[in-house]
KEPA-99323 format. One line per field, with one value per residue (C-alpha): residue in three letters; x, y, z. Coordinates in pm, whole numbers, padded with zeros to 5 digits, m for minus. Example, Ala and Ser with C-alpha at 12.3 -4.5 7.8 and 13.67 -1.06 7.14 Angstrom:
BEGIN
aa = (Ala  Ser)
east = (01230  01367)
north = (m00450  m00106)
up = (00780  00714)
//
This chain:
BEGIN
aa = (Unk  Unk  Unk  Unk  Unk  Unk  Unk  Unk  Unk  Unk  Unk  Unk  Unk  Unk  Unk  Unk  Unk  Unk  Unk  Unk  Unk  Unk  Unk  Unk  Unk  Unk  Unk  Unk  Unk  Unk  Unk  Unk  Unk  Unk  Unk  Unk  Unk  Unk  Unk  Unk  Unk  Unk  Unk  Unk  Unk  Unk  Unk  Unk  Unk  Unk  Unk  Unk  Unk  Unk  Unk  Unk  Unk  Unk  Unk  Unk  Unk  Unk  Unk  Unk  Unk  Unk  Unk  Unk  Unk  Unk  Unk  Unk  Unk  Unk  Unk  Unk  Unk  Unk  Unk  Unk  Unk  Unk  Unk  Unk  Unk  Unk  Unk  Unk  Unk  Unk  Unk  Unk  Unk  Unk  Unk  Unk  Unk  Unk  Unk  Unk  Unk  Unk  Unk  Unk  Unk  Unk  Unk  Unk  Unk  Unk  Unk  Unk  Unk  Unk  Unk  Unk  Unk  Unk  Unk  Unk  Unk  Unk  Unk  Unk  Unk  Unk  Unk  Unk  Unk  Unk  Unk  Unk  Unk  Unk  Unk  Unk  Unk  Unk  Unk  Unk  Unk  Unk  Unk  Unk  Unk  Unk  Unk  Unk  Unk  Unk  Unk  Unk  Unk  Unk  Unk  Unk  Unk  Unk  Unk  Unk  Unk  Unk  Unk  Unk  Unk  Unk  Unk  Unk  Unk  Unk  Unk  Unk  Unk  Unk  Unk  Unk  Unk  Unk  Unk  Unk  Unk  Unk  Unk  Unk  Unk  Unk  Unk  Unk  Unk  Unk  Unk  Unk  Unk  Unk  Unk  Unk  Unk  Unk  Unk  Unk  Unk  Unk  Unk  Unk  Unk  Unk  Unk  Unk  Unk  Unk  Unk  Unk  Unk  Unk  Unk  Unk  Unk  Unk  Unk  Unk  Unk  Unk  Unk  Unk  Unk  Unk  Unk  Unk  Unk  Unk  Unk  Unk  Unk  Unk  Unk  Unk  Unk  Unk  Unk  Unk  Unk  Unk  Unk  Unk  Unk  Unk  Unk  Unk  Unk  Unk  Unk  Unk  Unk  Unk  Unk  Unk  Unk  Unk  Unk  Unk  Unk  Unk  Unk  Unk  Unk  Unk  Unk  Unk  Unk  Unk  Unk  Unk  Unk  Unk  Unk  Unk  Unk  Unk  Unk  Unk  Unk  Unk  Unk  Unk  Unk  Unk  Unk  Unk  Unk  Unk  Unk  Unk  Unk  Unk  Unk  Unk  Unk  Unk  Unk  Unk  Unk  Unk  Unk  Unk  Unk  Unk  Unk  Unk  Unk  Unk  Unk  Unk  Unk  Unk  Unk  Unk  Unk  Unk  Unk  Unk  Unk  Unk  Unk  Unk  Unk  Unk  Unk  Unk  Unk  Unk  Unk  Unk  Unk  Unk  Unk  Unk  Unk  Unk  Unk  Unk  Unk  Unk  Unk  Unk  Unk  Unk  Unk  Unk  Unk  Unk  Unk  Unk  Unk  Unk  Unk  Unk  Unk  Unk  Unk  Unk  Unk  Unk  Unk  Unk  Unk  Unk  Unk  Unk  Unk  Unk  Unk  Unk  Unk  Unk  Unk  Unk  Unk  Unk  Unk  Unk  Unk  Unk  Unk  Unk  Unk  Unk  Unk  Unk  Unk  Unk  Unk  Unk  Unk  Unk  Unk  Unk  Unk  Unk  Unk  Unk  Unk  Unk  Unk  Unk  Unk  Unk  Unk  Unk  Unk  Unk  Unk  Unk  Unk  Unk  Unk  Unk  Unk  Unk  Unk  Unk  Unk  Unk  Unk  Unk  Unk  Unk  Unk  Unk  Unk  Unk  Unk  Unk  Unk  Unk  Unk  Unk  Unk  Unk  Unk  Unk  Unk  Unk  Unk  Unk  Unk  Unk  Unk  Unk  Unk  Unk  Unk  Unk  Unk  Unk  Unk  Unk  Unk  Unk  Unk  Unk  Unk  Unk  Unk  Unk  Unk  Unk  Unk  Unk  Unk  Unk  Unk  Unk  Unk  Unk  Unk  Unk  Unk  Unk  Unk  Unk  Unk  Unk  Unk  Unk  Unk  Unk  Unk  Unk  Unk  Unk  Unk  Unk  Unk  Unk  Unk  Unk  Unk  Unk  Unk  Unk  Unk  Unk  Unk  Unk  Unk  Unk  Unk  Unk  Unk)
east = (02677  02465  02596  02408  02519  02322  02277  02154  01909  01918  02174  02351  02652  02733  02732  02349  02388  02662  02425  02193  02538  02675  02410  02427  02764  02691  02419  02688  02587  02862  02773  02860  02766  02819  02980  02803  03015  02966  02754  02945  03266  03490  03421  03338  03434  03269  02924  02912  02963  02784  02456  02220  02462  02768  02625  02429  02830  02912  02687  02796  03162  03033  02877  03160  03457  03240  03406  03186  03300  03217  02862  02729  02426  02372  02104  02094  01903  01760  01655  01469  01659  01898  01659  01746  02114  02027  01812  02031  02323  02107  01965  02321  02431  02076  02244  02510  02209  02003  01738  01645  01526  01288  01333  01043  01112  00905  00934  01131  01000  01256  01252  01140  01391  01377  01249  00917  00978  01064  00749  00730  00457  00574  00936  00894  00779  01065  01333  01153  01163  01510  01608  01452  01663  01934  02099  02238  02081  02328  02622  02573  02303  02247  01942  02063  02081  01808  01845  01649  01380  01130  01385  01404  01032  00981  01168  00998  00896  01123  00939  01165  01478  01647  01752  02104  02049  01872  02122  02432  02233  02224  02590  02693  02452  02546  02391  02227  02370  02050  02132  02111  01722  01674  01849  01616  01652  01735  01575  01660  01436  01718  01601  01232  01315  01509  01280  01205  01107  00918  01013  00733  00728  00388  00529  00545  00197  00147  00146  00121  m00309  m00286  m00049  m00276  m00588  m00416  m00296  m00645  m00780  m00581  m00329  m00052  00205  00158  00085  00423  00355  00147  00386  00473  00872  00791  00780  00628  00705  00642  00800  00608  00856  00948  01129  01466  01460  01801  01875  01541  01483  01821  01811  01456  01555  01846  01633  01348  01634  01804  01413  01415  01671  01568  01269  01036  00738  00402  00294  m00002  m00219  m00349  m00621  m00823  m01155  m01277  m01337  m01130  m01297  m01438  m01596  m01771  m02150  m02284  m02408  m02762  m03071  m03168  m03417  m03262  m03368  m03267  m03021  m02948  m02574  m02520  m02164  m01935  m02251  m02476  m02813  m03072  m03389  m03657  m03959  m04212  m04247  m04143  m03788  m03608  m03283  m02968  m02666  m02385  m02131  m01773  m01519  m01223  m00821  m00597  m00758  m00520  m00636  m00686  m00871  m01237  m01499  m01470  m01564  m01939  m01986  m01859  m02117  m02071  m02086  m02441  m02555  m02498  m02734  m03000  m03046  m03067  m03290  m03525  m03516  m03684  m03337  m03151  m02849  m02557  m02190  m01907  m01599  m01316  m00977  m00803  m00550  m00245  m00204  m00097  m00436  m00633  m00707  m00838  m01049  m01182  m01267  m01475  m01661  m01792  m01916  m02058  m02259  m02378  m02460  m02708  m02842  m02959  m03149  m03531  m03599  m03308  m03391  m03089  m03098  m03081  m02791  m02515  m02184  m02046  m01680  m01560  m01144  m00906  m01187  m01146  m00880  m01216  m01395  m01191  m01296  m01688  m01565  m01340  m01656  m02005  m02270  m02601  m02766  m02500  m02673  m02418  m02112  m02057  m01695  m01686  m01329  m01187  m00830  m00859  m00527  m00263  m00014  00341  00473  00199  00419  00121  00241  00122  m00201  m00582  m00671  m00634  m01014  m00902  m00693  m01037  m01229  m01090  m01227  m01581  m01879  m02196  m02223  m02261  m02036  m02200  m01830  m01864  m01558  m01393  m01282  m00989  m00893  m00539  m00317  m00203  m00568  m00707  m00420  m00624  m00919  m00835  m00661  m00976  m01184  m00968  m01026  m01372  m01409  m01162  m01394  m01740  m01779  m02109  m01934  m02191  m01942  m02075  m01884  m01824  m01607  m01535  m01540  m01225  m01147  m01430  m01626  m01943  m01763  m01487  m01669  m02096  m02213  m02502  m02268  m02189  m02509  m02674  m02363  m02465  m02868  m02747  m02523  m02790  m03038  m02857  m02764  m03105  m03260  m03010  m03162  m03508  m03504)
north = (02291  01973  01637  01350  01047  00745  00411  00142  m00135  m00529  m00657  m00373  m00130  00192  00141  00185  00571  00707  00846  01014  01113  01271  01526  01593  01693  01894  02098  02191  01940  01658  01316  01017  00634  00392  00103  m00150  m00421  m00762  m00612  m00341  m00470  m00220  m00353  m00697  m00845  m01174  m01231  m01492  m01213  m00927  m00818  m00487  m00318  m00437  m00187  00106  00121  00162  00492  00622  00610  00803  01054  01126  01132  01480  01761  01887  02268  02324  02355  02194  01990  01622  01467  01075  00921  00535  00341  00023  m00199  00080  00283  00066  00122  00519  00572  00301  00541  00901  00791  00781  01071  01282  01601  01563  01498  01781  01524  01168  01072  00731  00649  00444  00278  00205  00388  00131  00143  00034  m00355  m00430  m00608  m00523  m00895  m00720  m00483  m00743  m00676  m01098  m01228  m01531  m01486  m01285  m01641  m01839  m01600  m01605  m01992  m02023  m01740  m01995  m02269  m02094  m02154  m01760  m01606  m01324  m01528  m01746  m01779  m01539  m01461  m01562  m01243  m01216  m01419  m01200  m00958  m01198  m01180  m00830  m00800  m00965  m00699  m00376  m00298  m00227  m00015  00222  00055  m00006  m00335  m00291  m00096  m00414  m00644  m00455  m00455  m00865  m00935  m00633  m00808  m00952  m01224  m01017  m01179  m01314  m01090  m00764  m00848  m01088  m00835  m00562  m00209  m00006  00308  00497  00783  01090  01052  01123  01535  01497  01648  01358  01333  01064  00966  00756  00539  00522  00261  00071  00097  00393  00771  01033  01044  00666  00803  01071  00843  00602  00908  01002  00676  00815  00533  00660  00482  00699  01021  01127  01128  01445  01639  01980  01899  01586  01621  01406  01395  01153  00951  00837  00472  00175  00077  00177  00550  00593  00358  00478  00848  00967  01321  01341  01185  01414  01682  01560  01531  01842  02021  01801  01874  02245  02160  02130  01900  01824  01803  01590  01827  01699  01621  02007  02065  01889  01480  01247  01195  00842  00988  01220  01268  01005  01219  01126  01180  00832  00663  00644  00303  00057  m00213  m00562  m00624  m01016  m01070  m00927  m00829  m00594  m00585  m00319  m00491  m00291  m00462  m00657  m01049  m01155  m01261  m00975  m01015  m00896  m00667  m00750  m00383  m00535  m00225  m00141  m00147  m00196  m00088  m00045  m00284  00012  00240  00355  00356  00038  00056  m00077  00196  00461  00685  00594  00212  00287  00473  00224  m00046  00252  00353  m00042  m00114  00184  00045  m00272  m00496  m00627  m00442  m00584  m00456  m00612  m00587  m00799  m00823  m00667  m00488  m00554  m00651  m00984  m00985  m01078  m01454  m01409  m01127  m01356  m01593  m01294  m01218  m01578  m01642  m01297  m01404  m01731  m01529  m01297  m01580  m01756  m01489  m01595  m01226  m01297  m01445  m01671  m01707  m01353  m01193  m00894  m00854  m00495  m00395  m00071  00074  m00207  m00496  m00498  m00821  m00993  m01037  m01273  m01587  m01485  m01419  m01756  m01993  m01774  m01981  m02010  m01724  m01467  m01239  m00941  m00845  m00436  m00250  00144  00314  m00085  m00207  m00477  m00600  m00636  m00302  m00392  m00304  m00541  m00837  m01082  m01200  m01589  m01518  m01577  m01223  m01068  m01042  m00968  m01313  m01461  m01263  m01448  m01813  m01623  m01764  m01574  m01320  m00930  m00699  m00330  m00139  00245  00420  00767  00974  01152  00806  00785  00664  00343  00220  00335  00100  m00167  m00101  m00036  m00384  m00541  m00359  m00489  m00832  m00782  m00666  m00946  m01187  m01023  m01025  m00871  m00474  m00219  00074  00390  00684  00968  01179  01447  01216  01110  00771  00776  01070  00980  01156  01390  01507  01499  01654  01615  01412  01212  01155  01029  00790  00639  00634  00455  00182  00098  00080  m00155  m00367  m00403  m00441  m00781  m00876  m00873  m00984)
up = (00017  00115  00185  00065  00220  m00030  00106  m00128  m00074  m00067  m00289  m00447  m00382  m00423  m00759  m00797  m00687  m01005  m01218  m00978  m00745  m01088  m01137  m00784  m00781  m01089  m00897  m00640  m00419  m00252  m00311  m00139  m00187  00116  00076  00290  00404  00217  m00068  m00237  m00448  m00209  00089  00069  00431  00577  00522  00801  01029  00868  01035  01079  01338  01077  00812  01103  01159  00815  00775  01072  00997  00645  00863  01092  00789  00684  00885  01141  01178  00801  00889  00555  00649  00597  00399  00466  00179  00251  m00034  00023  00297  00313  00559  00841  00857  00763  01095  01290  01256  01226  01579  01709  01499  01506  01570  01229  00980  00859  00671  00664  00288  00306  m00142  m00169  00213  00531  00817  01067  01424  01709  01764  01392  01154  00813  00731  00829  00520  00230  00029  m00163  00137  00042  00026  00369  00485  00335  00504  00830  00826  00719  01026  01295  01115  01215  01587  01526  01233  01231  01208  00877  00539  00269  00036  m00305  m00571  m00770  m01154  m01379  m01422  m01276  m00926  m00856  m00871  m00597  m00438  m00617  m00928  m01219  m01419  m01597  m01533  m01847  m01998  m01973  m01629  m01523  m01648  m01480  m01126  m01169  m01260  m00943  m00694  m00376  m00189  00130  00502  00623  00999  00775  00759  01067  01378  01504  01464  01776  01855  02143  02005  01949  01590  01622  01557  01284  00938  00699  00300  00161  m00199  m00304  m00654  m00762  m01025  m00703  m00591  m00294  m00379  m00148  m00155  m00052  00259  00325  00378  00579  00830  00813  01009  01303  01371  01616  01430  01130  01260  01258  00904  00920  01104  00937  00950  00702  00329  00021  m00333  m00572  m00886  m01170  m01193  m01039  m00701  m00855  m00954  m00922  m01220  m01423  m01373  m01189  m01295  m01211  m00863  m00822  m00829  m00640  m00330  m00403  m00308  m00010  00114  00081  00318  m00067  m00094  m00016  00366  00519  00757  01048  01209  01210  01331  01002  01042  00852  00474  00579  00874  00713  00626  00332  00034  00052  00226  00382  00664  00973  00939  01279  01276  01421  01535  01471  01563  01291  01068  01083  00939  00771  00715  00527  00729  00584  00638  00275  00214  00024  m00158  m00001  m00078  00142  00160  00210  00329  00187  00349  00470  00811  01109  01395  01625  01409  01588  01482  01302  00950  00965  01205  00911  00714  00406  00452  00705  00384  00162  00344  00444  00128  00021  00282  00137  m00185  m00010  00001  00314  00371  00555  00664  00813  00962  00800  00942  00638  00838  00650  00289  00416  00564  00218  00297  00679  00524  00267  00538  00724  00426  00319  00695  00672  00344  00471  00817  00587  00386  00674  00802  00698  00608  00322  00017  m00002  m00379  m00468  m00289  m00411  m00300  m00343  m00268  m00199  m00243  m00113  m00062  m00468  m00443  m00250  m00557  m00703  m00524  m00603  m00981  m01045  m00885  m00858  m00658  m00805  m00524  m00649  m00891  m00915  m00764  m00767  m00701  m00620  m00657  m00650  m00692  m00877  m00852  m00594  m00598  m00745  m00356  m00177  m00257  m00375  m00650  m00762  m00522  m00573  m00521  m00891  m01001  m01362  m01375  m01224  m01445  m01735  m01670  m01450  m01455  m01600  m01271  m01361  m01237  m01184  m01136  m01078  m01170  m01047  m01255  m01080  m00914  m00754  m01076  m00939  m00881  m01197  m01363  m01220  m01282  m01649  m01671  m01506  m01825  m02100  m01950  m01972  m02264  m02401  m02255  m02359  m01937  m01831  m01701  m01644  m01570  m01386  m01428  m01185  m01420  m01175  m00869  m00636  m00459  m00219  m00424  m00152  00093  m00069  m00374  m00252  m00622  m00814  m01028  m00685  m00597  m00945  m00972  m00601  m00800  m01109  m00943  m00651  m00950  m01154  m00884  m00747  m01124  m01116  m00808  m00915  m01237)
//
């Protein structure tokens, strides 16, 4: 019989697991909430005092009141904040627990605080700030519970938690001791072996296909992600499953902890999917490196108009080749440069979702790099965004300049995820879409997108079509999120034809 030991996130108790501990229990399982020190009702102690180690503690006195010569293996479940005292106390207890259970968490390395996790950007900022206020963070302040619906957003999404759910988490919340977030996790590394499940919310934003591609552009600090001992599954809800689907959720753990889900390959003899081949035949045309930039000129000595190919992310610092060096994006401005335009690519530092406004930065002194190149016509110039460079558009949307004669989008997000923690910033290209100037958007559309992006893209549509915006949608029914590479069909291939054609017809006209 399995053991789940359930610790709760920021602000709540133990309270937050009875529904999903119930049907637990009823499957033959044992189930048992934590009570973490100065947030559940049950234990309420000092928060002046109350820190990470304060609650690391707490687990591991869970862990050691199950009776070790009973052989039943422990499952540690970590839901949001509650990750970091659930590998604090696995690493000192990695040979009692079976399974570690991240519910819609990070994966903590040793030396980070959870403040790194909070997912409000700006709130994240606010904490931080109020931490170096602080002679010993650890020892006094609180983050205020949240006051309504609007509150706990910051912190996740709530889709699917009831009203009356909702309304019980608010009047149970605690105010979270500030040294809970502030004091770094410890590592020593005796938890590293220990099989792990990831529970991901896509009502949150990231599904296991977002996961996979980030693996896939090698960073070491996720590759333990793709090791056969870890395990994926996914919930169709918000950041709080265990108060919107619980049975759903008890089952979900009951197959992890059977060793059940999904598993990320690695690396085979097979290159990542953006490294490999672009799905059409183009010059090996020669290219100028200009700094961050790099340009395709199709010859001649008449100024051509430009399309400027601005990458996708987040993109891990480390990851090589850089993505202007990546087939697909080289395509992109080959086959633009054959078609008689000036192709460009970048790199942009869009390495983190908090990343969006140094990234902007790159891409406007990339366009006024290209413009002043006297092969350019600098009054007839296309941006086109690819995956995660999506939020980008919105500063060309809300004021177009004269010289922009199309912006394009393949595969986009077009809005933040609810986990990126952006809300109340600039880059939402469907809130910009709704006072835009007269530019045309050329937006080509997979069909078998991941489902949190196409919710998005969707929104972006209803905008336009609100707001009688100029949309020329190309379809790729059949196509996934980077079809040019994953899925190189006819279908593919005439979708790649049609967008390049419209964009370039909006050039010349």
């Amino acid at each position: 019989m399995t053991v789940f030991i359930l610790v709760p996130g920021v602000f709540t108790g133990a309270h937050v697991w009875q529904d999903t501990a119930a049907r637990l229990t009823a499957a033959g399982a044992e189930a048992r909430a934590v009570a973490l020190t100065g947030l559940d009702a049950s234990r309420p102690g000092c928060r002046s005092g109350v820190d990470l180690e304060t609650h690391i503690a707490d687990v591991i006195a869970e862990i050691d009141s199950v009776d070790a010569t009973d052989g039943r293996p422990i499952v540690l479940v970590g839901h949001d904040y509650g990750i970091h005292p659930a590998l604090g106390a696995a690493d000192r207890r990695a040979q009692r627990v079976a399974r570690i259970v991240h519910l819609d968490a990070g994966l903590p390395a040793d030396g980070v605080p959870a403040l790194a996790a909070v997912p409000d950007q700006a709130l994240r900022a606010q904490l931080a700030e109020l931490a170096e206020k602080l002679a010993e963070p650890g020892e006094t302040g609180a983050e205020p519970v949240p006051s309504d619906r609007a509150g706990w957003g910051r912190w996740g999404s709530t889709a699917g938690v009831p009203d009356a759910a909702l309304d019980r988490l608010t009047a149970l919340a605690a105010p979270q001791p500030l040294g809970t977030l502030v004091q770094p996790l410890r590592l020593t590394g005796a938890v590293d072996p220990v099989p792990r499940t990831g529970v991901l919310c896509t009502g949150n934003g990231a599904g296991i296909e977002m996961v996979r591609r980030l693996v896939g552009f090698g960073d070491p600090a996720l590759q333990a992600l793709a090791d056969p001992r870890t395990t994926f599954f996914e919930l169709g809800t918000g950041h709080w499953p265990m108060l919107s689907c619980p049975a759903e959720l008890a089952e979900v753990l009951l197959q992890a902890a059977a060793g059940e889900g999904q598993r990320l390959q690695p690396h085979g003899t097979e290159p990542p999917a953006h490294l490999r081949p672009f799905l059409l035949e183009v010059p090996e045309l020669p290219r100028e490196r200009r700094g961050h930039v790099d340009l395709y000129p199709p010859g001649g000595q008449d100024p051509r108009p430009a399309v400027v190919f601005v990458h996708g992310g987040p993109v891990p610092a480390g990851v090589r080749p850089t993505p202007r060096d990546w087939p697909t994006l080289m395509g992109y401005a080959r086959y633009a440069a054959a078609q008689g335009l000036v192709g460009a690519t970048l790199d942009h530092r869009l390495h983190d979702v908090a990343d969006y406004e140094r990234a902007a930065a790159d891409v406007a002194a990339a366009v006024e790099l290209v413009r002043a190149d006297p092969r350019v016509d600098a009054d007839r110039v296309a941006l086109w965004f690819f995956s995660g460079g999506g939020p980008l558009m919105a500063d060309w949307l809300t004021a177009p300049p004269p010289w922009l004669r199309c912006l394009a989008a393949s595969y986009p997000i077009l809005a933040p995820l609810p986990g990126w923690g952006m809300t109340g910033s600039r880059f939402h290209p469907a809130d910009a879409l709704a006072d835009a100037g007269p530019v045309p958007v050329v937006l080509t559309r997979a069909g078998r997108e991941m489902p949190e992006i196409a919710a998005t893209v969707e929104g972006f549509l209803a905008v336009a079509e609100d707001r009688a915006a100029d949309v020329e949608v190309v379809d790729v029914p059949h196509g996934r999120h980077a079809f040019e590479t994953l899925d190189p069909t006819d279908e593919s291939r005439e979708a790649v034809h049609r967008a390049m054609r419209a964009v370039r017809a909006r050039l010349t006209a």
